[in-house]
C-alpha positions in Angstrom: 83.3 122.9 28.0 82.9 119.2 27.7 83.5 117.4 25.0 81.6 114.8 23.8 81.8 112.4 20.2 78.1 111.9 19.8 78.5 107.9 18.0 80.0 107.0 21.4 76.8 107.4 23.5 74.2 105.4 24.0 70.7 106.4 23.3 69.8 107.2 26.9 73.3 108.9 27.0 72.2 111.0 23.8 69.1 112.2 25.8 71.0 112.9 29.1 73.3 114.7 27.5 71.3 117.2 25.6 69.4 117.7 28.9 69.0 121.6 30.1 70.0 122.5 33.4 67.4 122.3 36.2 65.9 125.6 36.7 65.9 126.7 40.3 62.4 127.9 40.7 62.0 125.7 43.8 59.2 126.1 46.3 61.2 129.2 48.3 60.6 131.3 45.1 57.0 130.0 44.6 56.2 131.0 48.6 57.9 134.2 48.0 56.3 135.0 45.0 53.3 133.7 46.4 53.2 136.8 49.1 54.4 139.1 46.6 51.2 138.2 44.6 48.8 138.5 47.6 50.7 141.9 49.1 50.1 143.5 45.9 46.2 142.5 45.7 45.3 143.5 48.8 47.7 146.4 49.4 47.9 147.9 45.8 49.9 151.1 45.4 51.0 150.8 48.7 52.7 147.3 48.4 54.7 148.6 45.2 56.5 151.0 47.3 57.2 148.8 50.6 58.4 146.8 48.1 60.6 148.8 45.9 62.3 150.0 48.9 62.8 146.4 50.1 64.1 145.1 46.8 65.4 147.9 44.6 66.7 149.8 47.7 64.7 152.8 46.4 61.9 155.3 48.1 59.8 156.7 45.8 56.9 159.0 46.3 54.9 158.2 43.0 55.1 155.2 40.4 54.5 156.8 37.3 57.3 158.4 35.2 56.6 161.8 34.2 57.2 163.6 31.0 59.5 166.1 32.9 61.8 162.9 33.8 61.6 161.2 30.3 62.6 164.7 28.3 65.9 165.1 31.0 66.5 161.3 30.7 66.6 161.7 26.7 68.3 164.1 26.4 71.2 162.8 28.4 71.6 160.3 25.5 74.7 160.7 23.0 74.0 161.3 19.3 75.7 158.1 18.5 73.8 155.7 20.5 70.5 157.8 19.9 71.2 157.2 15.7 72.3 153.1 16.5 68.2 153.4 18.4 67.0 154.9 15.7 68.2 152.5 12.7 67.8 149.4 14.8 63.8 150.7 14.9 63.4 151.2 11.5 64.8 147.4 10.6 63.0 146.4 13.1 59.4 148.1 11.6 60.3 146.9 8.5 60.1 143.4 9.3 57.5 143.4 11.7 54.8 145.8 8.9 55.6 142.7 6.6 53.8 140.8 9.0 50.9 142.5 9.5 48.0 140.2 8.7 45.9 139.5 5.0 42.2 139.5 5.8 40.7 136.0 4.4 37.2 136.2 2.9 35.7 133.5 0.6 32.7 131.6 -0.2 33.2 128.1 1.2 30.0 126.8 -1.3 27.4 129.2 -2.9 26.0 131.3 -0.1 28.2 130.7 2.5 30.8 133.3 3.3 33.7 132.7 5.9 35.9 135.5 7.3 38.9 135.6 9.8 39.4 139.5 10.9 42.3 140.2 13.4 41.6 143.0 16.3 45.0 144.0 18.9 45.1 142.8 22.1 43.6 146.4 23.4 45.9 147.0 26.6 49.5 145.7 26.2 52.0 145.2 29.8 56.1 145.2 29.1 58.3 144.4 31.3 61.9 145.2 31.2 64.6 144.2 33.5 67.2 146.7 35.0 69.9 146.1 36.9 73.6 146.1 35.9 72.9 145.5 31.9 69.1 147.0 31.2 67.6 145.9 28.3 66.8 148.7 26.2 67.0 146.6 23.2 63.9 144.8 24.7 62.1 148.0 24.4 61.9 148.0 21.0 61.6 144.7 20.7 58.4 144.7 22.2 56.7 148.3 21.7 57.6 148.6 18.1 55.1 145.2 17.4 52.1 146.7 19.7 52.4 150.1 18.5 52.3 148.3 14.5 49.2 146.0 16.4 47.5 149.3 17.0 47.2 147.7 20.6 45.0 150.6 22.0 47.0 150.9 25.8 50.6 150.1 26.1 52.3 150.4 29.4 56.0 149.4 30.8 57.4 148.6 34.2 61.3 148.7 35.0 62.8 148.4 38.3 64.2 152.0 39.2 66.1 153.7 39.1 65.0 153.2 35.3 68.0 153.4 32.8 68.1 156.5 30.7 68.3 154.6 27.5 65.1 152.7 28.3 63.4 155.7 29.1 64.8 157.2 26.0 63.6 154.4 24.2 60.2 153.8 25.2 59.7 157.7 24.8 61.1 156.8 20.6 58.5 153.9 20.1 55.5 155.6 21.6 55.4 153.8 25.2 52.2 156.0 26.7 52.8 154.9 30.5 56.0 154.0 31.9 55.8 152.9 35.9 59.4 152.5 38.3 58.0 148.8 39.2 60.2 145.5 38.8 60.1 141.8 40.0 57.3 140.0 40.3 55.0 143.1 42.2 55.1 144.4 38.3 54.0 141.4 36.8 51.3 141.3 39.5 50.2 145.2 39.3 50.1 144.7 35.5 48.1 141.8 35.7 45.8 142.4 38.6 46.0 146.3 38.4 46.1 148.7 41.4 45.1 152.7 42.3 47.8 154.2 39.3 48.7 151.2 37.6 46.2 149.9 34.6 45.3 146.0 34.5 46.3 144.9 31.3 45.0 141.9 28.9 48.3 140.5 28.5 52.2 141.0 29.9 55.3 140.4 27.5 59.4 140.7 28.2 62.0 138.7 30.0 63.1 138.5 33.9 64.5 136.4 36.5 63.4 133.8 38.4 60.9 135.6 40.3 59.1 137.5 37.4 59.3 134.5 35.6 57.2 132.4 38.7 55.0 135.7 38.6 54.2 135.3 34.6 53.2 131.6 34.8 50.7 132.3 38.1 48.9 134.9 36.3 48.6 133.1 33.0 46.9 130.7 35.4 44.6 133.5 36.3 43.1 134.9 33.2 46.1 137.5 32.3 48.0 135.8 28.8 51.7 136.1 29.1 54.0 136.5 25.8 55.7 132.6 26.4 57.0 130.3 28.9 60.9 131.6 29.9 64.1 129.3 31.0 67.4 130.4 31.1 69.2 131.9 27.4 70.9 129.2 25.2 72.4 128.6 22.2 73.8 126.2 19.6 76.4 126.3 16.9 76.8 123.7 14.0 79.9 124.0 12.4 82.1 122.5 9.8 85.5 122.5 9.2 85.5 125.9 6.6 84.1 127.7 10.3 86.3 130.3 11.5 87.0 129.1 15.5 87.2 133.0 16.2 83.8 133.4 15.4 82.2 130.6 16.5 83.9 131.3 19.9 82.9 134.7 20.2 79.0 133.5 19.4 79.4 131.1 22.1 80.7 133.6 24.5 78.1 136.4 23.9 75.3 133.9 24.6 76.9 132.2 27.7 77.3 136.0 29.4 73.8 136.2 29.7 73.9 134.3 33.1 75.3 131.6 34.8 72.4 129.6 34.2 72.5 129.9 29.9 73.8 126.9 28.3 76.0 127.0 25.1 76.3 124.1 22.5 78.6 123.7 19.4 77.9 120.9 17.1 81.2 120.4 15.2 81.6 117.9 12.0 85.2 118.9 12.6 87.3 117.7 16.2 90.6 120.1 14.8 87.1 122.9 14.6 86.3 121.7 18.0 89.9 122.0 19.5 90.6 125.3 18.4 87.1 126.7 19.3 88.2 125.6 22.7 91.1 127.6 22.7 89.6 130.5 21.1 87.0 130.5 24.1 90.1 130.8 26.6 91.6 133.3 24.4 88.6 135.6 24.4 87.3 135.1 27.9 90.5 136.6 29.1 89.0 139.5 27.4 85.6 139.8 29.0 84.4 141.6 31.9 81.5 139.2 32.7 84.5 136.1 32.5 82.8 134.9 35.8 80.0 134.7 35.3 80.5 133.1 31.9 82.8 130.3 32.8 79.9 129.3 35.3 77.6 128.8 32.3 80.8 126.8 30.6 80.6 124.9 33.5 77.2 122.7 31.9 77.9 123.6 28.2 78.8 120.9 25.7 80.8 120.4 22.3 79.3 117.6 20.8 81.5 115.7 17.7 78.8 115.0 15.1 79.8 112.3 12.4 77.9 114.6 9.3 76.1 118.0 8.7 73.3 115.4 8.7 73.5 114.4 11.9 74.6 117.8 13.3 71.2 119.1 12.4 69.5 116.1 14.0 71.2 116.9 17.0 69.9 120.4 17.1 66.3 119.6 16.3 66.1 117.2 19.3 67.7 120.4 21.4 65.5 122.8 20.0 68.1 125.5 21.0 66.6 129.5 21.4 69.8 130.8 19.0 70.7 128.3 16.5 74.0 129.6 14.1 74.4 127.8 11.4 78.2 128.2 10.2 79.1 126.1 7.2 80.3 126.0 3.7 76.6 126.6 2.2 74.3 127.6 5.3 71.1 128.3 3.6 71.1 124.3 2.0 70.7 123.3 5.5 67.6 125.7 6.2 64.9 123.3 5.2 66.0 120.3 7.3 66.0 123.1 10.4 62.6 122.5 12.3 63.3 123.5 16.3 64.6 126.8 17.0 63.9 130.1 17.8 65.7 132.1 15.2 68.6 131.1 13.2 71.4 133.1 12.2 72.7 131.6 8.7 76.7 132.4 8.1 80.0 133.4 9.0 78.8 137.1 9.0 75.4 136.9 11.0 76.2 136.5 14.7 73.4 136.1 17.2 74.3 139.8 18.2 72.6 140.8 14.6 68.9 139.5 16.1 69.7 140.5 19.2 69.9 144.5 18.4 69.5 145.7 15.0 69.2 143.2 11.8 64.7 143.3 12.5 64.2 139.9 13.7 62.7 139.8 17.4 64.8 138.6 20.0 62.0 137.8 22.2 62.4 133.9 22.0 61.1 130.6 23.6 64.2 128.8 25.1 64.5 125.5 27.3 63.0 123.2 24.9 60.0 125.4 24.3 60.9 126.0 20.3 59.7 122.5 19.4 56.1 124.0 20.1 56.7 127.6 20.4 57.4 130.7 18.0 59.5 133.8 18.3 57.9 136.8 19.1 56.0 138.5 16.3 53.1 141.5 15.3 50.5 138.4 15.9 51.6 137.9 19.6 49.8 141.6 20.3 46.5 140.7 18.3 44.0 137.8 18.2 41.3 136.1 15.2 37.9 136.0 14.8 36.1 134.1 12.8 32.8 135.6 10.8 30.4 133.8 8.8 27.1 134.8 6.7 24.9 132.9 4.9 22.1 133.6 2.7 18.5 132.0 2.3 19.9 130.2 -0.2 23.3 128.9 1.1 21.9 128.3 4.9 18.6 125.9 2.7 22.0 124.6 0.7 23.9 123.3 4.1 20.5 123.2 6.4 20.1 119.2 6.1 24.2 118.6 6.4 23.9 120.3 9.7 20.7 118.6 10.8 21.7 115.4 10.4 25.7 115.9 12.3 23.5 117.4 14.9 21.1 114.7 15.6 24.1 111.6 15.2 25.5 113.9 18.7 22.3 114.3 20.5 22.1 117.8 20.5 18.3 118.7 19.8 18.6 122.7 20.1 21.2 122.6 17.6 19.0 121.1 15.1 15.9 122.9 16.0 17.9 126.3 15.2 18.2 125.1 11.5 14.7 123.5 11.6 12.6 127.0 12.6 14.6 128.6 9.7 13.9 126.2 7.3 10.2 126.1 8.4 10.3 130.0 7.8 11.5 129.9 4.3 9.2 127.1 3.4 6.5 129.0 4.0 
């Protein structure tokens, strides 16, 4: 990791710097992704299992999971990781039940009365990713909220063969359908729907590159997607009382998400800095995935900050995904925090915390996308509508507000619908 003492830089070094890496969505995974997409919606069913043969090196006679295989895939599961599901669910209720939304009903003036009601999204599309780490955590991340939404339909695609943990775990949080479908012909049979797989309304969870292209084409085309994705990321400000152990280890589990993930520590301290670096060597040594993270090393960046002041600048013009906030007193710096996707205040709260167990969601925006964008919550898997009634009395009340707004725009109709009621009460 580079570092870098932030004073010394100019201010169109400050913005280079701080730059993510380019994402390689280039036009070779648009084309591709681009056939996928057309496959799918002419083909249907049939497309899903050319496909899964071609990509997941898989041949599957149906797409739908049955009950049969989710009881025998359950019940492969140890005790142990069966009661770490089970706990990490009911944290993870908790928080998301608080959520759950107050109805707002009140008289604006005498005889006008405004509502906002919330309805779920009615049919629900995760996706989870396989491969060598499948995200079972995801799972609950995702059908624990639309379950609590009382989203009416929720289904889930994973590439197969599906993990039996995320098997096990959709099975725990109520998952109806589960389908063998990954990449972008999930997204796509989600979204456009085929003979066994049902359309849905809109499509949550994480992926690569190709899902990821898949997600932003069909929230071009009338199917809502959770958030925009980029690569995983995170950023550490830390002062001198921060133990280098554990600001390395937060550092590492966030940069052996991919090659592509970008770390960040904002130090007030340089000996902080130093020994962080060394730390990092020390536990990479340690780490199965050490390839994979010293390629995301490879574009990360310790930045020297001059105060906690400007340490906290620096991370609101990142707007990092993960921001840790290890320092003497945390929690003082909460209110000066404005871009990130969840922060983890303290020595004792690592990014791992959110990730599994503690009842945040780890469903985050990343790549910038936290300046605008919020983490993943119960109103993600539900919408508003607004409701208003007036009586005689309060439409006569507002009748000449509403005439005159309408005529100063040129819009007769409007003004005729408040001039045949008034006619008929002044009768």
């Amino acid at each position: 990791m580079q570092t870098i003492i932030w004073n010394h830089l100019s201010e169109t070094e400050k913005r280079k710097v701080i730059m993510r890496p380019v994402q390689q969505n280039g036009k070779n995974i648009q084309q591709a992704v681009n056939a996928i997409r057309e496959n799918v919606a002419y083909n249907g069913d049939r497309a899903l299992f050319e496909l899964c043969e071609k990509f997941d090196g898989v041949k599957l006679d149906k797409l739908i999971v049955s009950a049969d295989e989710i009881q025998a895939a359950s019940s492969r599961i140890s005790v142990k990781l069966r009661n770490a599901i089970e706990q990490a669910k009911t944290n993870i209720e908790a928080f998301h039940k608080a959520q759950q939304n107050q109805e707002i009903d009140l008289e604006t003036q005498e005889g006008v009365r405004c509502q906002v009601v919330t309805r779920p999204i009615s049919c629900v599309g995760l996706y989870i990713p396989g491969g060598s780490a499948p995200l079972f955590s995801t799972v609950l991340m995702l059908a624990i909220p639309a379950k609590i939404a009382g989203c009416k339909k929720i289904v889930l695609c994973s590439p197969p063969p599906i993990s039996d943990e995320i098997l096990y775990t959709a099975h725990l949080c109520g998952v109806e359908t589960i389908y063998a479908i990954g990449g972008a012909q999930a997204v796509f049979a989600m979204a456009q729907g085929t003979e066994s797989v049902a359309k849905v309304d809109k499509i949550f969870g994480p992926g690569n590159a190709f899902v990821t292209e898949a997600k932003r084409q069909v929230a071009q085309n009338s199917t809502a997607i959770d958030m925009p994705a980029g690569p995983s990321e995170v950023l550490v400000i830390a002062d001198e009382s921060a133990d280098p152990e554990f600001v390395a280890s937060d550092l590492l589990s966030q940069a052996e998400h991919g090659a592509d993930s970008q770390v960040i520590l904002v130090a007030t301290c340089e000996t902080l800095a130093k020994e962080t670096a060394l730390a990092i060597e020390r536990q990479l040594a340690l780490l199965p995935r050490a390839e994979t993270v010293r390629k995301a090393l490879n574009h990360s960046r310790i930045f020297i900050a001059e105060s906690l002041e400007q340490a906290v600048e620096i991370s609101n013009e990142y707007a990092p995904e993960h921001l840790i906030v290890q320092t003497k007193n945390a929690r003082k710096l909460l209110p000066y925090l404005d871009n990130a996707g969840s922060i983890f205040l303290g020595a004792y709260s690592p990014e791992s915390m959110g990730d599994y167990a503690s009842g945040t969601n780890h469903v985050l925006p990343t790549y910038g996308y936290t300046k605008t964008y919020s983490s993943l919550g119960l109103a993600d898997f539900s919408k508003r509508m607004t409701v208003q009634e007036l009586t005689p009395k309060g439409f006569k009340n507002l009748a000449e507000t509403v005439e005159v707004m309408a005529e100063a725009e040129q819009l007769a109709a409007h003004k005729m619908a408040v001039n045949v009621r008034l006619a008929k009460l002044n009768i």
